[in-house]
MIMIPA-306101 format. One record per residue (C-alpha): x negated, y negated, z negated; residue number from 1. Coordinates in steps of 0.02 Angstrom, whole numbers, m for minus. Each point is the difference from the previous one (the first is absolute). Layout:
! MIMIPA-306101
{pt {X; Y; Z}; NUM}
...
! end
This chain:
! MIMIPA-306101
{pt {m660; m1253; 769}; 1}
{pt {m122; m158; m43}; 2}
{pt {123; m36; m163}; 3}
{pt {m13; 187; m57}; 4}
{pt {m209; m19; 18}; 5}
{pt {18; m161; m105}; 6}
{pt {119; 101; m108}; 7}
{pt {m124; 113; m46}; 8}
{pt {m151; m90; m6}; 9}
{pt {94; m114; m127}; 10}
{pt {42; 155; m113}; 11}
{pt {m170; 40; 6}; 12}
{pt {m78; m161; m49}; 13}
{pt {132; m15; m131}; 14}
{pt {m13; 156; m74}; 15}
{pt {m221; m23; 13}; 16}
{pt {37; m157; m111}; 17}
{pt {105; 83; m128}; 18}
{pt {m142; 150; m11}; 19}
{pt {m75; m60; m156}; 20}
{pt {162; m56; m71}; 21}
{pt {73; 170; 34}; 22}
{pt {m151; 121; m80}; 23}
{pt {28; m120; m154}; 24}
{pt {190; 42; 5}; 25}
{pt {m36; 176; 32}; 26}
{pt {m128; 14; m164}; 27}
{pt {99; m101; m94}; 28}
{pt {159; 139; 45}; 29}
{pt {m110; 164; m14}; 30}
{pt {m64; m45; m172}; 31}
{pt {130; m109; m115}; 32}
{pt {165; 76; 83}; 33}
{pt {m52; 206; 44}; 34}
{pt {m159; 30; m108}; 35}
{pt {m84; 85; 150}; 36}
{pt {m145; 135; m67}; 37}
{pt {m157; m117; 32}; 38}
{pt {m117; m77; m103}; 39}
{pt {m29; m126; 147}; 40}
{pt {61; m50; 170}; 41}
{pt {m148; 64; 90}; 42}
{pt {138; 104; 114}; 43}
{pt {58; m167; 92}; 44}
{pt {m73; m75; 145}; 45}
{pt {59; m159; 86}; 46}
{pt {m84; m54; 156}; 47}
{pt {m135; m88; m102}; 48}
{pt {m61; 146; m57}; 49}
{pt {m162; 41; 57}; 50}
{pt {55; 174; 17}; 51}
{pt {155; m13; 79}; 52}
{pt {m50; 9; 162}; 53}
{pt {m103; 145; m20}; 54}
{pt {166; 96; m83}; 55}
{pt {125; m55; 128}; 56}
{pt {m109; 92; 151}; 57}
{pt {m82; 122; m127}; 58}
{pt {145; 146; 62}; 59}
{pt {57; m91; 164}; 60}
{pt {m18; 152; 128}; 61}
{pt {64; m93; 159}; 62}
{pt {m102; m153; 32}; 63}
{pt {133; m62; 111}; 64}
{pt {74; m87; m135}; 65}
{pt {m167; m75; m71}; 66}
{pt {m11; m134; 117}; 67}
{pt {165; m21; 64}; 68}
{pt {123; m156; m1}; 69}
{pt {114; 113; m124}; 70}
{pt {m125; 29; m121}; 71}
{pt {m33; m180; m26}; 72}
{pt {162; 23; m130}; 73}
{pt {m117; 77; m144}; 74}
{pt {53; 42; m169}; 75}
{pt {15; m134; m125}; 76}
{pt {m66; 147; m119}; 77}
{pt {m71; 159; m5}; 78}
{pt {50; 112; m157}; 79}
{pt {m130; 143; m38}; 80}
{pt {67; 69; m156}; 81}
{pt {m83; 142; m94}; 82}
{pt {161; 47; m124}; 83}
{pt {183; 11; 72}; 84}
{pt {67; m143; m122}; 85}
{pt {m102; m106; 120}; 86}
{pt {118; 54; 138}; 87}
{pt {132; m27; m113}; 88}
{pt {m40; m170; m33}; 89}
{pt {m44; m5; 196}; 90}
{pt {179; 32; 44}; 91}
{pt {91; m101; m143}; 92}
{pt {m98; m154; 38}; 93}
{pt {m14; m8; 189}; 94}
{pt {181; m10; m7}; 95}
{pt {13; m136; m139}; 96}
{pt {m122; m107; 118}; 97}
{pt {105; 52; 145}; 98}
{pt {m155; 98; 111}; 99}
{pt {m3; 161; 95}; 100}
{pt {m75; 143; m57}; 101}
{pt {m87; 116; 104}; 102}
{pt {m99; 154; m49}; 103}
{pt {m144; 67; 74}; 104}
{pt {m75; 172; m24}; 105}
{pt {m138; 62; 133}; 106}
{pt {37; m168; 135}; 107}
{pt {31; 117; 139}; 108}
{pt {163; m46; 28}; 109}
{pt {19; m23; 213}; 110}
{pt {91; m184; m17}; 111}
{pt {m107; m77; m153}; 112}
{pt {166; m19; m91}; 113}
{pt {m87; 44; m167}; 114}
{pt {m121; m148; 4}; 115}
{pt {115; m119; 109}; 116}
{pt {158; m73; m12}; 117}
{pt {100; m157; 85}; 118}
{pt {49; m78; m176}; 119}
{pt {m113; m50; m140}; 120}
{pt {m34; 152; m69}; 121}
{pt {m133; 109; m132}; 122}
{pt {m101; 171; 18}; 123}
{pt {16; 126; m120}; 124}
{pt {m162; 105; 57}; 125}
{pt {m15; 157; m81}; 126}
{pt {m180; 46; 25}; 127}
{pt {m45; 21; m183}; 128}
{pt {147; 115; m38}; 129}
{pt {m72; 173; 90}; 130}
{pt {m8; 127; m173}; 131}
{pt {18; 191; 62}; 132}
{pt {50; 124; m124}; 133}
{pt {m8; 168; 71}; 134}
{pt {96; 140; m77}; 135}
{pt {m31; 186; 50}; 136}
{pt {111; 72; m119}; 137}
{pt {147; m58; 94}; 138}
{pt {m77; m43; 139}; 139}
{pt {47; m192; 8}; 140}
{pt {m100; m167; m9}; 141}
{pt {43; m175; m44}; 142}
{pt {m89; m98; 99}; 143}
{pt {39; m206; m7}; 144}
{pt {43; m93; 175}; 145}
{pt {m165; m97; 25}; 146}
{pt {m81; 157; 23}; 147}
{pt {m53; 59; 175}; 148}
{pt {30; 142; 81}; 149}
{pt {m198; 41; 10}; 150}
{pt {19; m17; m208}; 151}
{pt {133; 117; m49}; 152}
{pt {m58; 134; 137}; 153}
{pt {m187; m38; m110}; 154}
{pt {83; 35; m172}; 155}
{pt {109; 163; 71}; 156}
{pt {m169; 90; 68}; 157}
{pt {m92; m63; m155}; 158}
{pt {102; 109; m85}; 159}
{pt {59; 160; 108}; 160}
{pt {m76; 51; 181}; 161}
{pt {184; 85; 30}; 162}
{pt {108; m151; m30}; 163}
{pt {39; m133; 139}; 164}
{pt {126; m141; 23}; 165}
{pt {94; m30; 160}; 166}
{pt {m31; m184; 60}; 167}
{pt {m76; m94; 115}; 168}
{pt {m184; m1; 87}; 169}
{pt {m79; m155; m22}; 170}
{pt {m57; m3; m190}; 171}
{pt {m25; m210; m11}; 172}
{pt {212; 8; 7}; 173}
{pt {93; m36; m175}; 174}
{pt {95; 146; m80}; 175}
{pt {162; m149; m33}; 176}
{pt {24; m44; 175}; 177}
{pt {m36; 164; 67}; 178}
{pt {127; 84; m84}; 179}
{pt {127; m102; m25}; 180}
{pt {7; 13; 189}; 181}
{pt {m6; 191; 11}; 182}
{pt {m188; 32; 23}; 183}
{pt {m27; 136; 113}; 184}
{pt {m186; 75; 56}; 185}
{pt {m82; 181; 80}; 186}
{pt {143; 113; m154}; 187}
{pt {130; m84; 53}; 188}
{pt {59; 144; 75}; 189}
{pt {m37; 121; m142}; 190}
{pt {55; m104; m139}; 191}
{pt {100; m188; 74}; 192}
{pt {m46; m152; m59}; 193}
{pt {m71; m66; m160}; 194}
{pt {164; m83; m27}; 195}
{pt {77; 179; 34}; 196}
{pt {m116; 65; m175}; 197}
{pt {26; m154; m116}; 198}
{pt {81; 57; m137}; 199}
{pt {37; m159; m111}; 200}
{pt {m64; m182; 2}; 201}
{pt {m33; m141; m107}; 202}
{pt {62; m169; 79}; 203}
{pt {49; m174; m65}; 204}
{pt {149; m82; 47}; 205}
{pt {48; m175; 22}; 206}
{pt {42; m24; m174}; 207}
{pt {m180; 52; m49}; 208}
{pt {74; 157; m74}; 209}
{pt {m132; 153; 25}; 210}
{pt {115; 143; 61}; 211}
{pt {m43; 212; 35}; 212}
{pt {126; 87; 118}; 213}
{pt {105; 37; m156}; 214}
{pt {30; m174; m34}; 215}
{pt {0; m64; 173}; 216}
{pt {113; 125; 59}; 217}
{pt {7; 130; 144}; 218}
{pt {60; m143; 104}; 219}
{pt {m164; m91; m5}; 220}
{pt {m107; 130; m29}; 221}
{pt {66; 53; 162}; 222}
{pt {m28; m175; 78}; 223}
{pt {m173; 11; m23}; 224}
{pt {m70; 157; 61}; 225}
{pt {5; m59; 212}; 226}
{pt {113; m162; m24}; 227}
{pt {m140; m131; m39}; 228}
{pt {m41; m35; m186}; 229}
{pt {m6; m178; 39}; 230}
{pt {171; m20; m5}; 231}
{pt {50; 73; m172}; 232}
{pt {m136; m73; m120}; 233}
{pt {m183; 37; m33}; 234}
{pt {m50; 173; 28}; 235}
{pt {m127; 14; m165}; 236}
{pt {m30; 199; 31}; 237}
{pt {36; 169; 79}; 238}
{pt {11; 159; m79}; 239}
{pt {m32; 124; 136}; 240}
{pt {0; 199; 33}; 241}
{pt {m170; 84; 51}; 242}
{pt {20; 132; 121}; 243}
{pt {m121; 142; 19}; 244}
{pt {m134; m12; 147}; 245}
{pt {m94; 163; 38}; 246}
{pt {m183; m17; m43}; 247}
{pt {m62; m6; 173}; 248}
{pt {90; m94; 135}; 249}
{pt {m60; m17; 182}; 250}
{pt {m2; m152; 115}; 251}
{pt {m33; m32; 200}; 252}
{pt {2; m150; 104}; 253}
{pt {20; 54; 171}; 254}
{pt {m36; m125; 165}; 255}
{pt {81; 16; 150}; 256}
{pt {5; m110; 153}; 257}
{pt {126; m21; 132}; 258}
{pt {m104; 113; 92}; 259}
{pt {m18; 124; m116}; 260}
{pt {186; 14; 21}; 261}
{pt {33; m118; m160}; 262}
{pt {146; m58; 54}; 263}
{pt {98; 177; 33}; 264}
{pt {m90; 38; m172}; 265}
{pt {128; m143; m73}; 266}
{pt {158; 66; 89}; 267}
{pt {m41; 167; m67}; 268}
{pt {m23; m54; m191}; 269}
{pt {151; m88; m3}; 270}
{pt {81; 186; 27}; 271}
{pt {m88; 90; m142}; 272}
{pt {m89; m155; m142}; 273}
{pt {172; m1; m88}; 274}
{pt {50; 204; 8}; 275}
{pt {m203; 54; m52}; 276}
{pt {m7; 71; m190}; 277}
{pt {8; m115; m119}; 278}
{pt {m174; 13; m53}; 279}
{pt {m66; m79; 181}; 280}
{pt {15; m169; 39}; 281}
{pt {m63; m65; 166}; 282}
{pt {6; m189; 51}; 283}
{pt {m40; m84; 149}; 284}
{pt {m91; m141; 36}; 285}
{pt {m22; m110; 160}; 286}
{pt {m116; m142; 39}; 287}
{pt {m101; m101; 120}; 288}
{pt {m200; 16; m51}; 289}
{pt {m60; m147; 72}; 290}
{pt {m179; 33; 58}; 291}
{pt {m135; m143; 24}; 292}
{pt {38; m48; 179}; 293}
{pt {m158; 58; 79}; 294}
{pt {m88; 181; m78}; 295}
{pt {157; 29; m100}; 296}
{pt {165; 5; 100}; 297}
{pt {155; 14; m79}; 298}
{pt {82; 164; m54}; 299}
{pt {198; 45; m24}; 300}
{pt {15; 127; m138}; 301}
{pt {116; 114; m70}; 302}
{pt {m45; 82; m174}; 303}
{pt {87; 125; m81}; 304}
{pt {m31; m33; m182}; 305}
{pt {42; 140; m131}; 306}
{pt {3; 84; m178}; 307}
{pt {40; 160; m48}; 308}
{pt {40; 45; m174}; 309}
{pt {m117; 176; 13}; 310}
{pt {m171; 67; 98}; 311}
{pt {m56; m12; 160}; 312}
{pt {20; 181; 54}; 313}
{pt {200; m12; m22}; 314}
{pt {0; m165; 70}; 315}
{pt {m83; 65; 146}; 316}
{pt {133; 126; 19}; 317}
{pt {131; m123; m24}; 318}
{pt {m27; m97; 138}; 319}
{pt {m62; 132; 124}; 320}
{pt {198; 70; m34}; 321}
{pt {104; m168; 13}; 322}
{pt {m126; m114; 99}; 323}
{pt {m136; 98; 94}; 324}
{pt {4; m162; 130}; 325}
{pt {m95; m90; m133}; 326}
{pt {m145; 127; 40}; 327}
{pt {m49; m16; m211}; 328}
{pt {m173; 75; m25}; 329}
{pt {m88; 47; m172}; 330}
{pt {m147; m161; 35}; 331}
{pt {170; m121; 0}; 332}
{pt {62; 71; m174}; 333}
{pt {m102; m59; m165}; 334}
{pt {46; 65; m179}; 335}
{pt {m2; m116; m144}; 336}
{pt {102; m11; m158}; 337}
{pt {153; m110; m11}; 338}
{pt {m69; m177; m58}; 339}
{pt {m153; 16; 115}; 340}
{pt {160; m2; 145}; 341}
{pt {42; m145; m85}; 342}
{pt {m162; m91; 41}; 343}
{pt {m15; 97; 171}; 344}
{pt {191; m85; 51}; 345}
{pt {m34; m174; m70}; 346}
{pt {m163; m13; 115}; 347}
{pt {m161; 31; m83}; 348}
{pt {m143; 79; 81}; 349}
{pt {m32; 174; m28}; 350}
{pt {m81; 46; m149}; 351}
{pt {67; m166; m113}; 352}
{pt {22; 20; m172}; 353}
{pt {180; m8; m69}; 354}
{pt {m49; m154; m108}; 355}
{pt {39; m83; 162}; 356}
{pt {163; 0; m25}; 357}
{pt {m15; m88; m165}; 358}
{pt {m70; m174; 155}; 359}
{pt {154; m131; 7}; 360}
{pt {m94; m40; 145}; 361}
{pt {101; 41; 157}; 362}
{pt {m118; 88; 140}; 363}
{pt {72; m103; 150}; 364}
{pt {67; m161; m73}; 365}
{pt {82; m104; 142}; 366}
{pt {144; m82; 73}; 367}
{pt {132; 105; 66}; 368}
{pt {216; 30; 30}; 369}
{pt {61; 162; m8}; 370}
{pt {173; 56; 52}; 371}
{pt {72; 191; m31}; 372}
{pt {156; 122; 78}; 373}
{pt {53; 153; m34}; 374}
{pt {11; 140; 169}; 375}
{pt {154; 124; m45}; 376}
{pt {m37; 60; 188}; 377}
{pt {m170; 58; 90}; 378}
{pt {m41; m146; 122}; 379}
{pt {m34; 54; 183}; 380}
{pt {m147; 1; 64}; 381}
{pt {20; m154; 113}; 382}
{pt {44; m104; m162}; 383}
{pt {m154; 48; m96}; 384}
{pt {m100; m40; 160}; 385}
{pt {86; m163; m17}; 386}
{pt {m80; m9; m183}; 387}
{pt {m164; 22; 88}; 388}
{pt {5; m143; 141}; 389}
{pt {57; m130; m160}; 390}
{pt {m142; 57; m100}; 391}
{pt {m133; m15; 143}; 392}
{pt {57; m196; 5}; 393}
{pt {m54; m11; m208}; 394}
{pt {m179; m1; m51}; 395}
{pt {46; 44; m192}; 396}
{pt {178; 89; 28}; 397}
{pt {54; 172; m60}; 398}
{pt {152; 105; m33}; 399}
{pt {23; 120; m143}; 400}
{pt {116; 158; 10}; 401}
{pt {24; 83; m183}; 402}
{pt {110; 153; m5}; 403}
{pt {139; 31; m105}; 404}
{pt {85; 173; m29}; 405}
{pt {m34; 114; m124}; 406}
{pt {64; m74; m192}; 407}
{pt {61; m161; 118}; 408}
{pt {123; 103; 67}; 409}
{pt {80; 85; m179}; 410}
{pt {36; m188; m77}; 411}
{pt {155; m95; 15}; 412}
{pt {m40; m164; 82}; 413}
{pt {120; m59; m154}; 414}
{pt {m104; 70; m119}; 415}
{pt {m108; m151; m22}; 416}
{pt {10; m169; 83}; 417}
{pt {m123; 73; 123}; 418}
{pt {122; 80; 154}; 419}
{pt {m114; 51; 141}; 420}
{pt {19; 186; m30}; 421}
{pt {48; 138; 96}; 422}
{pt {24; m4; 196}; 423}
{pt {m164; m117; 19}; 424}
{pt {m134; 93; 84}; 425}
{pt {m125; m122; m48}; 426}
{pt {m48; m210; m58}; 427}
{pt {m80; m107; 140}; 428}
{pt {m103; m135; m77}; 429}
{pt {m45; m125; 145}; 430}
{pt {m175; m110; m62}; 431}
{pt {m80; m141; 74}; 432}
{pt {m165; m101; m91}; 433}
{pt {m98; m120; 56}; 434}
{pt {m158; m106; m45}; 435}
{pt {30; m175; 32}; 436}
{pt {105; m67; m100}; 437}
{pt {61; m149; 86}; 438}
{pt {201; m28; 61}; 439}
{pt {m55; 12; 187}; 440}
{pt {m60; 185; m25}; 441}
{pt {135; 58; m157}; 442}
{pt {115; m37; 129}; 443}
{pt {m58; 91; 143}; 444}
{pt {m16; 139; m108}; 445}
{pt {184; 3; m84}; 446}
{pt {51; m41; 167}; 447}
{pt {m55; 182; 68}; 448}
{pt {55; 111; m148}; 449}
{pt {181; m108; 29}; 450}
{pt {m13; 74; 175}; 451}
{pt {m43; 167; m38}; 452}
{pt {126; 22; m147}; 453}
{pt {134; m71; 116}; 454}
{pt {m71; 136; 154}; 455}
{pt {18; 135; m136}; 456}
{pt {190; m37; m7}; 457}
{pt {80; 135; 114}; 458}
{pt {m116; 112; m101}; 459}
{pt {42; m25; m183}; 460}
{pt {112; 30; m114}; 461}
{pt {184; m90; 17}; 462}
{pt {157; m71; m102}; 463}
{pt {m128; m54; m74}; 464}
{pt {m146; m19; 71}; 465}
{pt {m95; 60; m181}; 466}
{pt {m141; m79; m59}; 467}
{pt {m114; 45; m155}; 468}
{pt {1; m130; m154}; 469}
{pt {m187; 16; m24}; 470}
{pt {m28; m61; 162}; 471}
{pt {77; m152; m27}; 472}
{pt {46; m98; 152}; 473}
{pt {95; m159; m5}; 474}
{pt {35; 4; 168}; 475}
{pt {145; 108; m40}; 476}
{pt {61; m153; m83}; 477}
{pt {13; m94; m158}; 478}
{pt {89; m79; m135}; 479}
{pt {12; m195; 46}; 480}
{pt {24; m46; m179}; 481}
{pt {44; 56; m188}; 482}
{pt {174; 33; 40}; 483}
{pt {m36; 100; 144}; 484}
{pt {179; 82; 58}; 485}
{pt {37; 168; 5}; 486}
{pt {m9; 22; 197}; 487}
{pt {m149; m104; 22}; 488}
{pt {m107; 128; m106}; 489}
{pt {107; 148; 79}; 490}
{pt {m99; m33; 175}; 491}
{pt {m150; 53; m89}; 492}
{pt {52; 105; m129}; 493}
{pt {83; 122; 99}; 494}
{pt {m157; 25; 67}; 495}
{pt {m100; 44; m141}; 496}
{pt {134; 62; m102}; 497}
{pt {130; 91; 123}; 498}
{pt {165; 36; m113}; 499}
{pt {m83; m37; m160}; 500}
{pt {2; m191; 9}; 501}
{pt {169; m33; m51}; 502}
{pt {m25; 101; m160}; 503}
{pt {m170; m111; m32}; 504}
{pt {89; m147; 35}; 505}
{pt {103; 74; m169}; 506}
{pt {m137; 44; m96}; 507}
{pt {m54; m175; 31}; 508}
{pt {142; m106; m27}; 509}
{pt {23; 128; m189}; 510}
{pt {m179; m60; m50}; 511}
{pt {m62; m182; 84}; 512}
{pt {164; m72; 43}; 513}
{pt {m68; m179; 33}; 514}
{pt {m133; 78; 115}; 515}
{pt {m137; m55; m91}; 516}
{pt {m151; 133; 44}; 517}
{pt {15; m51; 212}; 518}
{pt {m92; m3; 152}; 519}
{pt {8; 4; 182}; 520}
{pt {56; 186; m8}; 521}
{pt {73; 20; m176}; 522}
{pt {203; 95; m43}; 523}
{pt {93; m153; m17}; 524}
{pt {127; m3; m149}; 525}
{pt {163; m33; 93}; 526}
{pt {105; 74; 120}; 527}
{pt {62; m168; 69}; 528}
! end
């Protein structure tokens, strides 16, 4: 163990005194060998940089990793290119130098595996590629991966109060990662995933060549939609499908404590979220509120959390039918167009303008590890009320039920690399943050969600135990090295993949055969 630490430590203090040596190298490659598009090198930023610091936490959404004995291995670099001959170069150049690439979008990533790596290693950051181009004639937009979410929902409403695209909640999260992963939010039962409604790509490969789904083939146009992006090349944009949104939808948050019968109130939704039409989607969500200790005590809570693609009154109807238990009244139910959802789901107080959504900010920045399962069975009530007791021992803990159903059920789970179709009733995201950032408390912390995700067990899903890619968890297990084997990666690939990873695994050995886009979690290139 003490020669591994000196192992590293001596990488690092190498690869610090080679910095300068290495941006020359790196210039010197970009401009005389590739003719990247710049007039200058203002796009590279070496440790020295007085704004490198300030870039490499600028989109770094889980401060676990700010402080943290991992994140002492920093980029030698940090790309921010404004044309994609920049990534070109990027790509071409890292390898002549013999550095990692890795490519970061939005930063939310769970692990920190876009702005981390073991080896010495460059960020491609994306940030200043985010151009939408709405198109209501057919109903599409192009929108580029460093984009957020908040963005391209902006540019949709900016342009049509009945158009909507189905992805995720939190509008800080970048449009590459997102749905490269599968990208799923409050439509998902009315219309999938983003990944589900991409209908071609641009992407550059590992030969720096920029490819659409023509010229990259159905193979790895397939790849990307729910199998990572990272893997394959540089994701430079999407071309999506807009789907129509009704010009008033209806939202409720409804609280319920254990004594309000909460926990029955959970047994029962796990009967009906998934079978409900298509147009209502109910989640769950359970957490501790810790109180102040002395006027304030502290409060478990179950919320029902919903939207409704249509008005109140047939809402109202709705539920009374399939969930009267819920006891839904008219003062719970507020109207509001679609993109003002948008800002109601990601958090805002009432009343916020939807330039809010335009803030990279993130409302409740902190350190945190998440864990997810998916429940193809309703859990009995005694295992839900085990839920509860493991939450009451977690100041800042909370569980996450999304339903599936509806357009889940009607795709293939081969017909993208995403699998998790029909036969789940809903996704269990598990959560835990915390404040102090110190080892002493990330530790107690990750110790407790460990628990609870291993309590869960008897609960879950099985052969495998599934897992969600955008909830990246390297507990699941990693790749040791950049010839990861075939069954090493299969531990956790199963997981997140189910019975597409072999054909990934393909797709990946046909396009980066000597495994050169890599993390922790990436298709390796060989079977052996």
């Amino acid at each position: 163990m003490k020669h591994t630490i000196i192992a590293f430590f001596v990488l690092l203090i190498i690869s610090c005194a080679n910095c300068g040596q290495i941006h020359e190298n790196f210039i010197e490659c970009m401009s005389t060998q590739f003719n990247a598009y710049t007039k200058s090198f203002d796009i590279i930023f070496t440790p020295d940089s007085p704004l490198y610091s300030s870039l490499l936490r600028s989109t770094q959404q889980n401060l676990r990793w700010v402080n943290s004995t991992r994140s002492n291995n920093k980029p030698l670099l940090i790309i921010t290119p404004f044309h994609e001959s920049e990534i070109q170069a990027s790509i071409l150049c890292s390898q002549k130098l013999g550095l990692q690439v890795r490519v970061r979008s939005g930063g939310h990533d769970y692990e920190g595996l876009s702005y981390q790596c073991r080896t010495p290693f460059l960020i491609i950051d994306l940030f200043n590629l985010r151009a939408i181009e709405v198109d209501l004639e057919d109903e599409t937009a192009w929108v580029q991966s460093g984009a957020t979410l908040g963005e391209l929902y902006y540019a949709i409403s900016k342009k049509s109060r009945v158009h909507g695209f189905p992805a995720g909640l939190c509008p800080t999260v970048g449009v590459g990662g997102h749905i490269s992963g599968g990208g799923f939010g409050t439509m998902v039962r009315k219309y999938g995933l983003a990944a589900d409604n991409v209908v071609d790509a641009y992407l550059i490969d590992v030969n720096g060549r920029i490819l659409d789904r023509e010229t990259m083939g159905e193979d790895v146009f397939w790849a990307i939609r729910g199998g990572g992006g990272a893997s394959f090349g540089v994701i430079l944009s999407w071309k999506i499908t807009l789907v129509k949104v009704p010009s008033k939808v209806t939202v409720f948050s409804v609280p319920k404590t254990v004594e309000q019968g909460g926990i029955e109130l959970i047994h029962k939704w796990q009967h009906i979220a998934d079978k409900l039409n298509e147009d209502l989607f109910i989640r769950v969500i359970i957490q501790n509120i810790v109180g102040d200790k002395t006027t304030k005590p502290d409060t478990f809570q179950i919320i029902f959390n919903s939207l409704f693609l249509g008005g109140a009154d047939i809402l109202l109807m709705m539920v009374s039918s399939s969930f009267p238990e819920l006891g839904l009244k008219g003062e719970d139910c507020t109207e509001m167009s679609w993109i003002e959802s948008a800002v109601y789901f990601a958090g805002y107080p009432t009343g916020s303008p939807i330039e809010v959504l335009l803030d990279k900010t993130q409302l409740y920045i902190a350190s945190f590890k998440a864990k997810s399962d998916f429940v193809t069975e309703p859990i009995p009530e005694g295992g839900l009320q085990g839920i509860r007791k493991r939450l009451l021992e977690e100041q800042i803990g909370f569980v996450i039920m999304d339903p599936y159903g509806g357009r889940m059920n009607e795709i293939s789970e081969s017909e993208i690399a995403f699998p998790h179709r029909k036969g789940n009733l809903y996704n269990i995201q598990y959560m835990v943050k915390w404040a102090e950032n110190v080892d002493r408390e990330t530790k107690r912390h990750v110790k407790w969600i460990r628990s609870l995700h291993r309590y869960m067990e008897p609960y879950v899903s099985k052969s495998p135990r599934a897992a969600y890619l955008n909830y990246r968890d390297l507990d699941l297990g990693t790749n040791k090295d950049a010839n990861a084997s075939y069954l090493e990666a299969r531990v956790w690939g199963l997981k997140y993949f189910k019975g597409n990873f072999k054909r990934l695994v393909q797709v990946k050995r046909k396009v980066d055969p000597d495994n050169f886009f890599r993390n922790e979690q990436s298709i390796p290139s060989q079977f052996s």
